[in-house]
C-alpha positions in Angstrom: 0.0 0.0 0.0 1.5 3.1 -0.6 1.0 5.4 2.1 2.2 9.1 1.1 4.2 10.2 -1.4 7.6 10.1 -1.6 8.7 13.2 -3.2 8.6 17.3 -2.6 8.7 18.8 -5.9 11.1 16.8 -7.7 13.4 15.6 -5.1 12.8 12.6 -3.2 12.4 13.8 0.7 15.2 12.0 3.1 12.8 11.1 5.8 10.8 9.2 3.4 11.9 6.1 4.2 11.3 6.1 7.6 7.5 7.5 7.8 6.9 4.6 5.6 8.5 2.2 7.5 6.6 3.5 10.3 3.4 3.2 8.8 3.9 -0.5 7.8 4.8 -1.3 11.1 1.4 0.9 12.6 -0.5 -1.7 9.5 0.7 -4.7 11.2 -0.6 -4.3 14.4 -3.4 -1.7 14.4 -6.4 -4.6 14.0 -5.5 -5.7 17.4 -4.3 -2.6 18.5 -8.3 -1.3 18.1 -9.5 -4.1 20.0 -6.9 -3.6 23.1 -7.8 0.2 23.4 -5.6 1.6 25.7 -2.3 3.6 25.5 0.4 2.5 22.3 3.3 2.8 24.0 5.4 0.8 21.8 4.4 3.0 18.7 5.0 6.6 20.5 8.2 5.3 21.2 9.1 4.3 17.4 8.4 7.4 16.7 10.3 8.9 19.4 13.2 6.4 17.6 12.1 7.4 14.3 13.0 11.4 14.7 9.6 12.2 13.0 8.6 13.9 15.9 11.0 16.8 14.5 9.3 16.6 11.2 7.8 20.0 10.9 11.0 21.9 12.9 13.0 24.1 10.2 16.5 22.6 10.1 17.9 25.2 11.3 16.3 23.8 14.9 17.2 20.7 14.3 14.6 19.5 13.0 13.6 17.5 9.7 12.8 20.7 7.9 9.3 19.6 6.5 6.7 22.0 5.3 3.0 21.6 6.7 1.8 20.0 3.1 4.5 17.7 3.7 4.3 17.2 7.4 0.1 16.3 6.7 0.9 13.9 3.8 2.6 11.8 6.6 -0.5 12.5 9.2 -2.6 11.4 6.1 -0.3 8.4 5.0 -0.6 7.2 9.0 -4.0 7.7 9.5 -4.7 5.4 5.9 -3.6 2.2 8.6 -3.6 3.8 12.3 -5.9 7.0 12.7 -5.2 7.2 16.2 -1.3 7.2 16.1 -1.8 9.4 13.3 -4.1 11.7 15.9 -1.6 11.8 18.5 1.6 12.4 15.8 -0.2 15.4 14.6 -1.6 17.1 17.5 2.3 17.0 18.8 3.4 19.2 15.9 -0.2 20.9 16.5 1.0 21.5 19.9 4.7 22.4 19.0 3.3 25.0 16.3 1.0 26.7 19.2 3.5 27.8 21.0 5.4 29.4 18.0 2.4 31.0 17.3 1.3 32.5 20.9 4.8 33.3 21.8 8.0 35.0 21.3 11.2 32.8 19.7 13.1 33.5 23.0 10.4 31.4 24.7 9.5 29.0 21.6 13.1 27.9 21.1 14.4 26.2 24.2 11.2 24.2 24.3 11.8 22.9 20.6 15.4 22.3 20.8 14.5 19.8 24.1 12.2 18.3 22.3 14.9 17.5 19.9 17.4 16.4 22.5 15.2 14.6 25.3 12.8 13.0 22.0 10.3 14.7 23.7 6.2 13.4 22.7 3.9 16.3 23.5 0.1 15.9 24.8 -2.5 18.2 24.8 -4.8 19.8 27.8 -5.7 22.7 26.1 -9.9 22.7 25.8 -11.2 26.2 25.2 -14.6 24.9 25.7 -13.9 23.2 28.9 -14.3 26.1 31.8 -13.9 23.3 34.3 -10.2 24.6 35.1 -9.7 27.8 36.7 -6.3 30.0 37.3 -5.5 31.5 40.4 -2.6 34.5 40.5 0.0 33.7 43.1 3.5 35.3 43.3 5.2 34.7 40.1 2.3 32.9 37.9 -0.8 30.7 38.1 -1.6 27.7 39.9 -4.4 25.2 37.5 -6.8 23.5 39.2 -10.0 21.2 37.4 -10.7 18.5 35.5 -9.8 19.2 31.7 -11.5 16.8 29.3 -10.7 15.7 26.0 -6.9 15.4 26.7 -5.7 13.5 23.8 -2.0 12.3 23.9 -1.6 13.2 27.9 -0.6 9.6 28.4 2.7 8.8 28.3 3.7 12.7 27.0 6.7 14.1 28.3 4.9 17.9 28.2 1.5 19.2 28.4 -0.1 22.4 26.5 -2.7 23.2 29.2 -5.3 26.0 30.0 -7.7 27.5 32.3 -9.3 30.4 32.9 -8.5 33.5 35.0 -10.6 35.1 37.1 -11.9 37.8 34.6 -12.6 34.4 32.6 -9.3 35.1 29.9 -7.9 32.1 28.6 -4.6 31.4 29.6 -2.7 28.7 27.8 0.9 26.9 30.0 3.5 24.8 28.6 4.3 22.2 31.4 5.9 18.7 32.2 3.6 15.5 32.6 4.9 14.5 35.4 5.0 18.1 37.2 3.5 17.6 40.6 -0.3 17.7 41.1 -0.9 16.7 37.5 -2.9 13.4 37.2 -3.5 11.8 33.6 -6.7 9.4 33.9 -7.2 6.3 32.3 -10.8 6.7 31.3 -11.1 7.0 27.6 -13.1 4.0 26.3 -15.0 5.4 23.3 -15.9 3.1 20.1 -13.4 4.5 17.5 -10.5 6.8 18.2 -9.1 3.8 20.6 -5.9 4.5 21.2 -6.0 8.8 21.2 -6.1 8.4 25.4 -8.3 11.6 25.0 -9.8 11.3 28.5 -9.3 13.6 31.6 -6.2 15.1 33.4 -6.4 16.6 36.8 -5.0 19.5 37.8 -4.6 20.0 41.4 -2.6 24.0 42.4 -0.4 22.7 39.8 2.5 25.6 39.3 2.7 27.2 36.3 4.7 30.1 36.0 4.9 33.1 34.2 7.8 32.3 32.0 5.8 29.1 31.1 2.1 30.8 29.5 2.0 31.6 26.0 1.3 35.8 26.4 2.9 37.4 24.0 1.0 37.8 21.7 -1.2 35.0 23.6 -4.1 33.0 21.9 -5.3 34.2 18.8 -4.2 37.8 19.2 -3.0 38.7 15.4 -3.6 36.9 12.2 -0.9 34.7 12.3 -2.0 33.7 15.8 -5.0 32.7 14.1 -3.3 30.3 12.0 -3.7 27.9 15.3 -7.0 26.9 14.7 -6.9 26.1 10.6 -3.6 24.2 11.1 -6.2 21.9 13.9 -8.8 22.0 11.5 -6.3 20.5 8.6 -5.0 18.2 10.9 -8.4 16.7 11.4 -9.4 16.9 7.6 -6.4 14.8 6.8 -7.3 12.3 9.2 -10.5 12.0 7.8 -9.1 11.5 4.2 -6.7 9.4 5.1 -9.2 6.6 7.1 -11.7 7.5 3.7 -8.9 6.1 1.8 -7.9 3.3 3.9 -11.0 2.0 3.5 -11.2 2.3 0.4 -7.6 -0.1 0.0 -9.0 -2.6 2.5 -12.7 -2.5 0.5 -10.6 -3.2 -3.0 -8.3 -5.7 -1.1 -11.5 -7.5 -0.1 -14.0 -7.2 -3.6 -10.5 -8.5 -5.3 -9.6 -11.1 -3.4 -12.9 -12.8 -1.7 -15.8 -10.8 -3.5 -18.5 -12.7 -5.3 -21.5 -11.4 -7.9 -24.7 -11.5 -6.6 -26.4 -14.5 -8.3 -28.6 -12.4 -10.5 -25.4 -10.8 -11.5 -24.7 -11.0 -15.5 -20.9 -10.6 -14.2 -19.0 -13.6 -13.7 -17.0 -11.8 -11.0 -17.6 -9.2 -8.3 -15.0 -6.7 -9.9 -16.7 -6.9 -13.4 -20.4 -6.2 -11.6 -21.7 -3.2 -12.9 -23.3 -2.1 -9.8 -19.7 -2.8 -7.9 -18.0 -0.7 -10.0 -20.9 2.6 -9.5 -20.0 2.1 -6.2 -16.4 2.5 -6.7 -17.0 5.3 -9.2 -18.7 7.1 -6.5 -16.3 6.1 -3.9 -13.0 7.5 -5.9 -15.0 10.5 -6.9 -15.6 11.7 -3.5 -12.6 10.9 -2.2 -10.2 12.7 -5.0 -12.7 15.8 -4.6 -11.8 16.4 -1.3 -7.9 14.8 -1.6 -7.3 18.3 -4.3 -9.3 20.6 -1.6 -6.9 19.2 1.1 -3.5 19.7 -0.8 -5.0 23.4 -1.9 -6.0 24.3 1.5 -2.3 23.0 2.8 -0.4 24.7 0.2 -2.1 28.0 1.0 -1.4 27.5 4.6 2.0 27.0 4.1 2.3 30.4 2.4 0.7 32.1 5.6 3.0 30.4 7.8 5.9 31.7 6.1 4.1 35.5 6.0 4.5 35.5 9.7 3.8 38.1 11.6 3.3 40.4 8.2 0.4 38.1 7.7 -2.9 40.0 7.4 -6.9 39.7 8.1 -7.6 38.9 4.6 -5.4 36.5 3.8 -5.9 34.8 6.9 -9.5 34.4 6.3 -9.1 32.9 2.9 -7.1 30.2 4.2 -10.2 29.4 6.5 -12.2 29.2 3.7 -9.8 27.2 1.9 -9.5 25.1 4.9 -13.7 24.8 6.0 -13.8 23.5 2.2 -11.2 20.9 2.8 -13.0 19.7 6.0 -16.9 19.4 4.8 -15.4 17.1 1.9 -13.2 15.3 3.6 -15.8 14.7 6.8 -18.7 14.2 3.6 -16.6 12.0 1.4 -14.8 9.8 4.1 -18.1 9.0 6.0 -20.1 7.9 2.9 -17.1 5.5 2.1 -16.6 4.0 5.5 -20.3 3.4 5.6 -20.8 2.5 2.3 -18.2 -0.3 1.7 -19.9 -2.7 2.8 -22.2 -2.5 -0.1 -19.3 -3.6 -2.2 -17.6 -6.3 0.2 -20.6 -8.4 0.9 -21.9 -9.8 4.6 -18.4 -11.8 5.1 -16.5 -8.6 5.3 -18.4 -7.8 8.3 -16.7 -10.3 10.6 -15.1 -9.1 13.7 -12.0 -10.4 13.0 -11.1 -7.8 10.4 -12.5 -5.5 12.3 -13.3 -3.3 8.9 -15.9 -1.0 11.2 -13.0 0.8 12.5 -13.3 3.3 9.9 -16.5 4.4 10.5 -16.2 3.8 14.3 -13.3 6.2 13.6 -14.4 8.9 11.7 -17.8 8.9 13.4 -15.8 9.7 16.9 -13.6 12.3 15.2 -16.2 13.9 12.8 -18.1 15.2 16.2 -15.0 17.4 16.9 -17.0 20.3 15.7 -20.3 20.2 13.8 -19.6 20.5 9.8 -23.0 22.4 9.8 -21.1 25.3 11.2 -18.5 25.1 8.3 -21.1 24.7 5.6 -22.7 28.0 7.5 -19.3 29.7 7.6 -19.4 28.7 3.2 -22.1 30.2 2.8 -21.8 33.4 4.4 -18.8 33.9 2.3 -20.1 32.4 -1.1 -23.4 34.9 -0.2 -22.5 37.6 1.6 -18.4 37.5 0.9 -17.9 37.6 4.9 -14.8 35.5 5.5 -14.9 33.1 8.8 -14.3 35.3 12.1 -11.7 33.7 14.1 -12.4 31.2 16.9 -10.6 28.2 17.9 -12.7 26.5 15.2 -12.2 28.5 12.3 
């Protein structure tokens, strides 16, 4: 299976090799892997081994030197075998960009160069729309306290992006380590797809954060390219979806090839010659290579705004959202008809347990409810109508 491609322009990228590698490896365990649940603490640690976890760092840092488009092909490529890895892989560059965005390089850099020399793995705690965690001033910073929900990647992370809110209710966003005292990471994530994200609760009990440590200057979506946070989540999530849309898909062909039969009012003498098969299909690649040209658009034009930087203003920041809400309704749309759908073209016998060929949908449907689409189909058409671009949130 060929799981992302293998080139930048015209010259064949050097960590290549090794994201594939990676990805067969995530292929031949992910089946059971789905059925375990739990933390995957052998495959955070390959890629600890791997170095991909410096993919997106300019080389300059250290780091791999890989643009967003890039750095998503590989989120894509994971997710096509292991969407949960491939959750917890991107949300640490997700996590790793947020504080270059909210902060200043003399605070951003240190953090990124350990990451490079302790192989750092990053988890998030950071849930704007969880109020459950308050901030209370003391001498020198904050101390957190609540119950933050949603917390995928806290196990078995090295440091946590976390936030509560201040007394005036403003959001203020710390960069701490996991194992910083009063910080308890719960094992009580046991959803139907999404297995292995560990996107339960931490607990946060007068944990220290200090003032050096919160993202303030220019803080959480402050200027334009601040606002860049939220699109580069909203990719991330797009090319997870495409990426399980397209896995099933492979696994779907794999199985109409190999095992598929015609329907004995058929006038095909096999199941990949059945007319009514091969609609399906039609409809299946059609969907899917929509919303694959959507994605790649909506990345390249992010990566231009990410090198704009700070010059980067309201305008073009708002057509990358609607570049980006584009990518997501297709990609949500197109990879949700295919995971249901597949089994239209596979046959009863393809819905044994033991291939497990549910986790797609199970998958998509878990990580579709991030946000409701409606919203991004609303945000569409205010612009396609009224040419009002998206207003800037921490989902859009």
């Amino acid at each position: 299976m060929k799981h992302f491609s293998a080139e930048a322009g015209d010259e064949v990228v050097p960590w290549h090799a090794t994201a594939q590698r990676v990805a067969q490896t995530l292929a031949e365990t992910a089946v059971k892997r789905d059925q375990r649940g739990g933390t995957p603490k052998a495959e955070r640690d390959l890629l600890r081994d791997s170095g991909l976890l410096m993919l997106s760092v300019p080389t300059e840092l250290g780091g791999l030197g890989a643009s967003w488009q890039q750095t998503l092909d590989v989120v894509r490529g994971f997710a096509r075998v292991d969407s949960s890895v491939a959750h917890l892989f991107a949300f640490h560059h997700l996590l790793l960009a947020t504080t270059q965005l909210f902060a200043q390089r003399a605070q951003w850099q240190p953090w990124i160069e350990q990451t490079r020399g302790q192989r750092w793995f990053w988890g998030n705690a950071l849930n704007p729309l969880d109020k459950s965690t308050r901030a209370e001033a003391v001498d020198g910073g904050y101390v957190f306290s609540g119950r933050k929900s949603f917390c995928s990647g806290a196990s078995d992370s090295d440091m946590l992006l976390a936030s509560a809110l201040d007394a005036n209710d403003r959001l203020l966003i710390g960069v701490v380590p996991t194992q910083r005292t009063g910080i308890t990471v719960l094992d009580d994530w046991d959803n139907m797809g999404q297995r292995q994200t560990d996107s339960g609760s931490v607990l946060f009990d007068n944990v220290r954060v200090d003032a050096g440590e919160l993202l303030l200057d220019p803080g959480p979506l402050s200027t334009p390219f601040a606002c860049l946070r939220p699109l580069l989540a909203q990719l991330i999530l797009a090319n997870i979806y495409l990426g399980l849309g397209e896995g099933a898909l492979e696994e779907a062909k794999a199985f109409t090839l190999q095992q598929g039969r015609p329907w004995l009012f058929s006038t095909a003498s096999t199941a990949n010659e059945d007319p009514y098969v091969l609609t399906h299909y039609g409809d299946f690649w059609l969907a899917l290579q929509g919303a694959r040209m959507l994605l790649d658009q909506a990345a390249a034009a992010f990566d231009q705004a990410w090198l704009r930087g700070t010059s980067l203003d309201e305008q073009e920041r708002g057509q990358v959202a609607v570049a980006v809400a584009a990518a997501k309704v297709a990609s949500t749309r197109a990879s949700l008809e295919v995971a249901h759908r597949m089994f239209e073209v596979t046959g009863a016998r393809a819905t044994t347990a033991a291939l497990r060929l549910d986790r797609y949908w199970r998958n998509l449907r878990v990580h579709t409810l991030h946000d409701p689409v409606d919203y991004k189909v609303r945000e569409l058409g205010d612009w396609a109508l009224n040419s009002r671009l998206p207003q800037p949130s921490f989902y859009s």
